[in-house]
Every structure is written in structure tokens, then in C-alpha cells.
C-alpha positions in Angstrom: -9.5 -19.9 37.8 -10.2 -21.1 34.5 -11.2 -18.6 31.7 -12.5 -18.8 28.2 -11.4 -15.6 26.2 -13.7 -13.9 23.2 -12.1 -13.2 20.6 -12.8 -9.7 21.2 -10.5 -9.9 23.8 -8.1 -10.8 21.9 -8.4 -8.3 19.4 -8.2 -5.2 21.7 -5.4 -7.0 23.2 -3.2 -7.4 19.7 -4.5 -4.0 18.7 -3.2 -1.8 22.6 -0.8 -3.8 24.1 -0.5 -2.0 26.9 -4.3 -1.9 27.5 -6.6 -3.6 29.8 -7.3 -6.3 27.3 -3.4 -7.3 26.8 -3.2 -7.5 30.7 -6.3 -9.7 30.8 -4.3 -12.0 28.1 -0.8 -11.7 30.4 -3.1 -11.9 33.8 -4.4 -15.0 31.8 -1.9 -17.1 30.6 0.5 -16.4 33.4 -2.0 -17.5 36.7 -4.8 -18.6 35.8 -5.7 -21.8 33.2 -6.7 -21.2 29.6 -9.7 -23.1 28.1 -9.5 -23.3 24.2 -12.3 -25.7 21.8 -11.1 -26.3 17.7 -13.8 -24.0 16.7 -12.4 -21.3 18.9 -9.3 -22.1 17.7 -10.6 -21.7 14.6 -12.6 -18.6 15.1 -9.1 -16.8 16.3 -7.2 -17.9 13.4 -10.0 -16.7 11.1 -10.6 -13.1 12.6 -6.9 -12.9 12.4 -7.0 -12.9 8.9 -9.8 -10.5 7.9 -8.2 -7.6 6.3 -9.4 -5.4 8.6 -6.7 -6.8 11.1 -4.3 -6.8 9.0 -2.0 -4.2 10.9 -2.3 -6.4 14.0 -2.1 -9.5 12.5 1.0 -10.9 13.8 0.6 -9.7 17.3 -2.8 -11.1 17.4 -1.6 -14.7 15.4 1.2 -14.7 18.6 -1.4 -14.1 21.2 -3.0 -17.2 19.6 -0.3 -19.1 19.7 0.3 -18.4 23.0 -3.2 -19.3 24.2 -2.4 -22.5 22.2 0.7 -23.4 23.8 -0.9 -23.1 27.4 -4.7 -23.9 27.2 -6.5 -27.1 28.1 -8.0 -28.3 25.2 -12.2 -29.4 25.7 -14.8 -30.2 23.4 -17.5 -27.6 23.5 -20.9 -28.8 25.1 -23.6 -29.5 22.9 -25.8 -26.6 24.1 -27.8 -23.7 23.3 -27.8 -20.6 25.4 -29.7 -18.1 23.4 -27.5 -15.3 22.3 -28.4 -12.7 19.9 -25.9 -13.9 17.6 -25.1 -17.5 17.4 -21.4 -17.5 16.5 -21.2 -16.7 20.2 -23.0 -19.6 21.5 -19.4 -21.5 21.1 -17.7 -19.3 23.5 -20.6 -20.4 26.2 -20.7 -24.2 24.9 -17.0 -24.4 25.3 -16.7 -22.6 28.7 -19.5 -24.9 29.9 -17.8 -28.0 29.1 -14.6 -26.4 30.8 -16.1 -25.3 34.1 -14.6 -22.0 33.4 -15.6 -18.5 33.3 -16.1 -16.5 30.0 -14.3 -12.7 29.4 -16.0 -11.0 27.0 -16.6 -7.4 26.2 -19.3 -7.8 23.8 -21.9 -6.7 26.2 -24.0 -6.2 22.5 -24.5 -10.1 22.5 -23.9 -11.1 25.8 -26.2 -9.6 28.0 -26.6 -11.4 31.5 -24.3 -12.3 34.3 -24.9 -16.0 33.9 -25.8 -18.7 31.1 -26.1 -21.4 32.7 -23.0 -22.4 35.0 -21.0 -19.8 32.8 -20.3 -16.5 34.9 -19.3 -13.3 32.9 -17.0 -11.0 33.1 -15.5 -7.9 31.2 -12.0 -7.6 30.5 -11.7 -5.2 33.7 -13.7 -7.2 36.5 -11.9 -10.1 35.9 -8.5 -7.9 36.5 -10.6 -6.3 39.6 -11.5 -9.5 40.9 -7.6 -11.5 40.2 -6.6 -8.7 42.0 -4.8 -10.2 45.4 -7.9 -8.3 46.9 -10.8 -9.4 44.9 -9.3 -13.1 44.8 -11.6 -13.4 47.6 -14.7 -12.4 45.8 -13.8 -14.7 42.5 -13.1 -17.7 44.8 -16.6 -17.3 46.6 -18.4 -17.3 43.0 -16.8 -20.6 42.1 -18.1 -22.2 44.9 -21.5 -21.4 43.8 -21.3 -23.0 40.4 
């Protein structure tokens, strides 16, 4: 499966490592394939640094680094998808051009199941569904897109 990651993600993964974010990131990188854009790249690196992370910082700059190391690289699609907030539109742009799906628990912002091609899921239905038993369910999904 291929899977953009919010940055949210991300966060809650550097900040509880043994939480369901930090498996999503293992889950992730380990079986699945990564899709990263520059200006999420970017975002990452630039969340990392607000002080407000500063006690997570380096966990969260290695889970970057990580992603970096292992993600296909795609340039986002030039595409609007209408999401209360606009700095998320990048997350959708870039798994649209990727064929992937988007993990995301800002449920604030993004509010349907679908933009477009791009399927949602939480942190913990895309650990439900990579489970050997719902591997079934995801591959079913794809086929639809």
C-alpha cells in the first residue's frame, strides 16, 4: 500500500513512542511504501523546529529522516480539494499524484472518507486494516480507486 503521512502523525509518533502513531510510522516504513513531496518535506522539518516540540525534536527530526531515507519522492498534483485549512491541501495534492492513501488524525480539517482518489484513514484503521486480517479489506479499496 502506499501512504502519505500528516505530520500529525508524526508528531504523536515522536512525542509516545510506543503509541499507535509510532507503530503506524514502524507499520509504515517497514511494509508498506512511503510517499514524501519537498513541501512535505519541508512542512516536517519546519514543525520540528517550533519551540513547542522542542522536547521531541530529535526523535521527531529521526522519524524524518527515516521517512526520507525510504519514501518515493512525487511532485504534488496541482489541485485543490477544499479543506478548511489550506496547508493541508498538500497532504491531498501529494497523495493524489502518488496513488496513495493519506493517514491523518486531524479529523478537525479532514472531514470525509474520500477527496478525490485519496482514501482516509486514522492512525488506527490503517493498523486495523494492515492487519494480516483486514489486508483483505485495504486490498479491495485499492481496486476501487
Amino acid at each position: 500500500m502506499r501512504v502519505v503521512i500528516d505530520c500529525n502523525v508524526l508528531v504523536s509518533a515522536a512525542r509516545s513512542t510506543g503509541g499507535t502513531c509510532a507503530e503506524v510510522i514502524i507499520e509504515a516504513t517497514c511494509n508498506h511504501e512511503v510517499v514524501l513531496s519537498e513541501p512535505i518535506v519541508d512542512e516536517y522539518r519546519g514543525i520540528a523546529e517550533r519551540p513547542a516540540h522542542a522536547l521531541c525534536r530529535d526523535g521527531l527530526l529521526a522519524i524524518v529522516e527515516e521517512l526520507e531515507r525510504v519514501a518515493t519522492a512525487v511532485e504534488p498534483e496541482d489541485a485543490e480539494f477544499g479543506l478548511r485549512d489550506p496547508d493541508d491541501e498538500i497532504y491531498l495534492a501529494t497523495a493524489a499524484a502518488g496513488g496513495a492513501f493519506l493517514i491523518t488524525g486531524n479529523s478537525r480539517d479532514v472531514t470525509e472518507p474520500r477527496y478525490g482518489p485519496v482514501v482516509i484513514l486514522s492512525p488506527r484503521t490503517f493498523l486495523d486494516q494492515t492487519s494480516p486480517q483486514g489486508r483483505q479489506s485495504v486490498s479491495a479499496r485499492q481496486q476501487t480507486l
